[in-house]
C-alpha positions as CSV (number, residue, x, y, z in Angstrom):
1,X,-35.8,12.1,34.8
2,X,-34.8,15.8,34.8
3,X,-31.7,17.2,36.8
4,X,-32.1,20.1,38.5
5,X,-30.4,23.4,36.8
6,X,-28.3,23.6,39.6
7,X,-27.4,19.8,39.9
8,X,-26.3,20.4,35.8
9,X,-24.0,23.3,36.8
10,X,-22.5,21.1,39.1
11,X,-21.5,18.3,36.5
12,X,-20.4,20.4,34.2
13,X,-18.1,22.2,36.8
14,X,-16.9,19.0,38.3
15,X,-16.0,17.7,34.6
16,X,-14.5,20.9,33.0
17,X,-12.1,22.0,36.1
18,X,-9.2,19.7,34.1
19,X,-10.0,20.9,30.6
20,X,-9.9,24.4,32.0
21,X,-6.7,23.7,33.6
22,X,-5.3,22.3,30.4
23,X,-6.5,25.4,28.6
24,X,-6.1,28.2,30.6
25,X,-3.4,30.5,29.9
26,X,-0.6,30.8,27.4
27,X,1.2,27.6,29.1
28,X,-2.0,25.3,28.7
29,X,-2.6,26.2,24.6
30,X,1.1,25.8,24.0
31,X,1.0,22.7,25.8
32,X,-1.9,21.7,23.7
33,X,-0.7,22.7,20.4
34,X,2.6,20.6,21.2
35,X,0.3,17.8,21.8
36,X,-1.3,18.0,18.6
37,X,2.0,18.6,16.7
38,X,3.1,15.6,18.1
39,X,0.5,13.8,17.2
40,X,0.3,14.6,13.7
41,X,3.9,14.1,13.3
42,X,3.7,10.5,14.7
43,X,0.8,9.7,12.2
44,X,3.0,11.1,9.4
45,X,6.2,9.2,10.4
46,X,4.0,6.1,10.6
47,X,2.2,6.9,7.2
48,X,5.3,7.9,5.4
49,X,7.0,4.2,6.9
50,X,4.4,2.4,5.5
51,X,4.2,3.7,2.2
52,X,7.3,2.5,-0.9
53,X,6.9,-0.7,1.9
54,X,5.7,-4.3,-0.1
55,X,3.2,-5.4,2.2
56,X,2.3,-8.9,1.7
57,X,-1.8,-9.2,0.2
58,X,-4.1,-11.4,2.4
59,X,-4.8,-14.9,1.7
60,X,-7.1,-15.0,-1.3
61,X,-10.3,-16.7,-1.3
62,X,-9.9,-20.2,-2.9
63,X,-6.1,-19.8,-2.4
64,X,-4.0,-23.0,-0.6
65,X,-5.7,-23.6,2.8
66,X,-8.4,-20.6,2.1
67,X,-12.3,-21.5,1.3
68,X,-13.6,-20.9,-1.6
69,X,-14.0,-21.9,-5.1
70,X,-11.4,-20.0,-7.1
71,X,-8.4,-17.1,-6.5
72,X,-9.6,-15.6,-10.0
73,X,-10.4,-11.8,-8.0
74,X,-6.6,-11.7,-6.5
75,X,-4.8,-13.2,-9.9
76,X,-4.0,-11.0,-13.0
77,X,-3.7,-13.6,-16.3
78,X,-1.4,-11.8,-19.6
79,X,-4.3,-11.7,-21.1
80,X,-6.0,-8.9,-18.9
81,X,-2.3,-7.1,-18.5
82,X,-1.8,-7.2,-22.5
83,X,1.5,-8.7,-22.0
84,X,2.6,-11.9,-21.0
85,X,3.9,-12.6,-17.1
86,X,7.2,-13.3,-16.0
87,X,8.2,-16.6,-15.4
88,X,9.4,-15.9,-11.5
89,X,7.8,-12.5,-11.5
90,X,5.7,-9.5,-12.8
91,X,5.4,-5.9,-11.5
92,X,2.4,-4.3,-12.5
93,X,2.6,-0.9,-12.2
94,X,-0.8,1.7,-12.3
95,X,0.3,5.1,-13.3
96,X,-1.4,8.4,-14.4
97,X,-0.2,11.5,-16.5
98,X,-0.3,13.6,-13.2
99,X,1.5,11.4,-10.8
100,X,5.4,12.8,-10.2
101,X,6.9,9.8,-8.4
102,X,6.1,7.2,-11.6
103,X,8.5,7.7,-14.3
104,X,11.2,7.1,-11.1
105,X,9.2,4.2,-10.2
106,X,9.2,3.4,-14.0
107,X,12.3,3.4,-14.2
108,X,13.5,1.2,-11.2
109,X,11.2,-1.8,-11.9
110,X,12.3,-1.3,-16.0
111,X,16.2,-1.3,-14.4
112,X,15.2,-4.5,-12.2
113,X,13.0,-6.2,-15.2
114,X,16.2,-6.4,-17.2
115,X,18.8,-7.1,-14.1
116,X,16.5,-10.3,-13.3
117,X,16.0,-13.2,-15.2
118,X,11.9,-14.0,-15.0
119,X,11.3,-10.8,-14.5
120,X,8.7,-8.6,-16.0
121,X,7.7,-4.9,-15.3
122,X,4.4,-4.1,-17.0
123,X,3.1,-0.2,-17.1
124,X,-0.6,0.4,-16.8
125,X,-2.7,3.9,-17.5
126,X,-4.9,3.6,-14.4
127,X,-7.5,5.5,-15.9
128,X,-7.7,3.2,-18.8
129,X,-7.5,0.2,-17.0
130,X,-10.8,1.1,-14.5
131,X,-11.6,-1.9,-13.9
132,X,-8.3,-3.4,-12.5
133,X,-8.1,-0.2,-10.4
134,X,-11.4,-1.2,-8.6
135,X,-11.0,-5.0,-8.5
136,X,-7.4,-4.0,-6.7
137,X,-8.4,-1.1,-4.9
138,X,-5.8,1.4,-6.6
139,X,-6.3,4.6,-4.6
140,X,-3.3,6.4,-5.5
141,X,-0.4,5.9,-7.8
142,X,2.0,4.3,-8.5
143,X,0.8,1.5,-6.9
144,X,2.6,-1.6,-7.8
145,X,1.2,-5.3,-7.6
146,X,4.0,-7.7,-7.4
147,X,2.7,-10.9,-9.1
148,X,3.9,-15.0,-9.2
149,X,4.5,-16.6,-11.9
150,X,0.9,-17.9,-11.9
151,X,-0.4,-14.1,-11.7
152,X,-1.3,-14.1,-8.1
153,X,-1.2,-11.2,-6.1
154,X,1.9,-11.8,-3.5
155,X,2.5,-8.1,-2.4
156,X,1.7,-4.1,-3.0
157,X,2.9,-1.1,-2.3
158,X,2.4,2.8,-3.2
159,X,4.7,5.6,-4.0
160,X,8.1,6.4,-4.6
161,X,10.3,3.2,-4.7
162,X,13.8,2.1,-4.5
163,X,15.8,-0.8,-6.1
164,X,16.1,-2.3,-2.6
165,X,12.8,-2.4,-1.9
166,X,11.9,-4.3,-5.0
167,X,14.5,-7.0,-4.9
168,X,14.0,-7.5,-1.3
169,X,10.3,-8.2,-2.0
170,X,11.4,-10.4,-5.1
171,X,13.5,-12.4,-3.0
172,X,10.8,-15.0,-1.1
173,X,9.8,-15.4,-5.0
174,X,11.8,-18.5,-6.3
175,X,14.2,-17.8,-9.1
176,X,12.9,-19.9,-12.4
177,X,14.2,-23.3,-12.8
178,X,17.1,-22.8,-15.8
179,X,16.0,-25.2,-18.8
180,X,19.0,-27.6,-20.1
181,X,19.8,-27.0,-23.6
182,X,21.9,-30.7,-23.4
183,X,20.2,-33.1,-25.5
């Protein structure tokens, strides 16, 4: 079916008038530029809220309640880390020469390490550790894992991080159980 040239004028009049409205003068672009500012500015606001945020990691396959045969993709063993976990916790950290927010993260989650009994804060070289970065999908760093003691996977975040944020997502973690030295 072909549409007359004159019928095609008419659509396109008939769905431009608004656009045109929107557009036309100095009034319609400002109005449009404010609409794009805020815009951008919500998606920042949201982005920038997200981010130094533990976010808890999905249900791994094989996990309590989850199908499938193991968990061994969303668990880190001290083996693969080349340090042993922590006996409530582990932070694994993924850092890189360039990255300006990781010696602070470094040094909050070395600060909480020795604050918390259990505790372990482990520092990886993301670019030596390739491997991990893919199997975890490491986009950016510092990107911090926050492991069991069993080496699962129980949260993540990225970016700048404060002490807060890392002892409130230690807290649903249960302190180790303290070992009698009564005989």
């Amino acid at each position: 079916m072909t549409i007359a040239p004159h019928a095609a004028s008419t659509l396109a009049d008939s769905a431009l008038p608004i656009f045109d409205a929107a557009t036309s003068g100095v009034a319609g672009r400002a109005g449009l530029v404010l609409i794009l500012l805020a815009t951008a500015s919500a998606a920042w606001w949201i982005a920038r809220r997200r981010a130094a945020r533990f976010r808890p990691t999905r249900t791994p396959r094989g996990a309590a309640g989850a199908p499938g045969p193991d968990r061994s993709d969303a668990t880190l063993t001290g083996t693969e880390l080349g340090a042993p976990l922590g006996s409530r916790a582990t932070f694994v950290q993924f850092s890189a020469q360039t990255c300006a927010s990781c010696p602070q993260v470094r040094r909050v989650l070395t600060s909480l390490a020795e604050s918390e009994p259990g505790v372990v804060h482990i520092d990886l070289d993301a670019e030596a550790h390739m491997d991990l970065v893919r199997r975890f999908s490491v986009f950016r760093t510092p990107t911090v894992l926050l492991l069991d003691a069993d080496g699962a996977v129980r949260a993540r975040t990225s970016g700048p991080l404060t002490l807060d944020r890392a002892l409130a997502a230690l807290a649903p973690l249960p302190a180790p159980a303290l070992r009698s030295t009564h005989v």
